[in-house]
C-alpha positions as CSV (number, residue, x, y, z in Angstrom):
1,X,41.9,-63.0,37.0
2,X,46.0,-62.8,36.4
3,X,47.5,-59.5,37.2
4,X,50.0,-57.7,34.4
5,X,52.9,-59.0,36.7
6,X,51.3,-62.6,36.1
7,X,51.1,-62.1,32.5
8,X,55.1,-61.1,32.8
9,X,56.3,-63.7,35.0
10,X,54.5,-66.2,32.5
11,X,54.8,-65.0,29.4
12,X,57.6,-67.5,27.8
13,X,55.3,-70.6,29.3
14,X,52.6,-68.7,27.2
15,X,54.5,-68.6,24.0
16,X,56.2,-72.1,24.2
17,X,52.6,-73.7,24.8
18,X,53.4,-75.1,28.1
19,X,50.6,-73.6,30.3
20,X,47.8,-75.8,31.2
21,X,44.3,-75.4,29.5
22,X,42.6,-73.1,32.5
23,X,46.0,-71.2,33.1
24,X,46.1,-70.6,29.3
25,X,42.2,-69.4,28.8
26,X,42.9,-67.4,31.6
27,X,46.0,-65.9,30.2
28,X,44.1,-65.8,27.0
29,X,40.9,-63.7,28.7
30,X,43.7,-61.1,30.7
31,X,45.1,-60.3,26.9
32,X,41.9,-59.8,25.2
33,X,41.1,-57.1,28.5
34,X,45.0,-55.2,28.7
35,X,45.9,-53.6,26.0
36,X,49.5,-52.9,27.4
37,X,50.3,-56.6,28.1
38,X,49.0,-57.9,24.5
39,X,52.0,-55.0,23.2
40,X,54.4,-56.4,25.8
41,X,53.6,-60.4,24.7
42,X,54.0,-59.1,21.2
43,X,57.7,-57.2,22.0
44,X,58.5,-60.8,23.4
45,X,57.7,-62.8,20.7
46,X,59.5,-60.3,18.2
47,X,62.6,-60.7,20.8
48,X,62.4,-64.1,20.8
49,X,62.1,-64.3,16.8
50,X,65.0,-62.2,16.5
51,X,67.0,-64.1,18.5
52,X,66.1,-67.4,16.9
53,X,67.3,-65.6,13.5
54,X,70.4,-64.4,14.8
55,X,71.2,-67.7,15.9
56,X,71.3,-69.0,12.5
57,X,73.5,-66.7,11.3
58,X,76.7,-65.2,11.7
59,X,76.7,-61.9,13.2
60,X,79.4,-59.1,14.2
61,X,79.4,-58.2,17.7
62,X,78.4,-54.5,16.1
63,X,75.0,-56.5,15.5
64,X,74.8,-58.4,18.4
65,X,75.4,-55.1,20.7
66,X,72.7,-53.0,18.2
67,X,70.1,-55.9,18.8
68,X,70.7,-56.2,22.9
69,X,70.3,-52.5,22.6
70,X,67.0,-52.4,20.9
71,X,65.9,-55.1,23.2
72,X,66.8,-53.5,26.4
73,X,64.7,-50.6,25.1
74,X,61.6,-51.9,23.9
75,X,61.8,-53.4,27.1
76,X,62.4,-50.3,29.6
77,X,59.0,-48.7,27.3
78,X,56.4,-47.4,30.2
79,X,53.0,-47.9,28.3
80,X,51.0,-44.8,28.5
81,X,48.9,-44.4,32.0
82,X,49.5,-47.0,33.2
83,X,52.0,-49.5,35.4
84,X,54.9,-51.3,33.7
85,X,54.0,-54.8,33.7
C-alpha cells in the first residue's frame, strides 16, 4: 500500500491522469483509507484550478502575491494528529 509521502510525491501524475491502471487503483484505495491526504489532493487541485484561472486573466501583482500567499499556507497546514504528508 502507498505511503502519505507516495500520495505527495505523485499527486500531479494523479490529477493529470497519467498513472497506470494498478498505480492508479492503488492511489485510488490509499484515498478512500487517509483522510488527511484526500484534503491535501483536494488543496492541490483547488491550487491548480486557481492557477489555471489566473492564467487567463490579467492580474496585479497585489493578486498574484495574495494567491502565492494563500497557497504557501494551505500548504504549510499540519492535519490534526497526524504526519504532514
Amino acid at each position: 500500500m502507498l505511503k502519505c509521502k507516495d500520495i505527495v510525491a505523485r499527486s500531479s501524475d494523479y490529477i493529470e491522469g497519467e498513472l497506470s491502471g494498478w498505480a492508479r487503483a492503488n492511489y485510488k484505495v490509499h484515498l478512500f483509507m487517509c483522510t488527511h491526504c484526500r484534503r491535501y489532493l483536494r488543496h492541490v487541485q483547488v491550487a491548480a484550478q486557481a492557477a489555471a484561472k489566473v492564467a487567463k486573466r490579467s492580474v496585479s501583482d497585489e493578486q498574484a502575491s495574495h494567491l502565492a500567499s494563500n497557497i504557501q499556507k494551505a500548504a504549510s497546514e499540519k492535519p490534526d494528529g497526524d504526519v504532514n504528508p
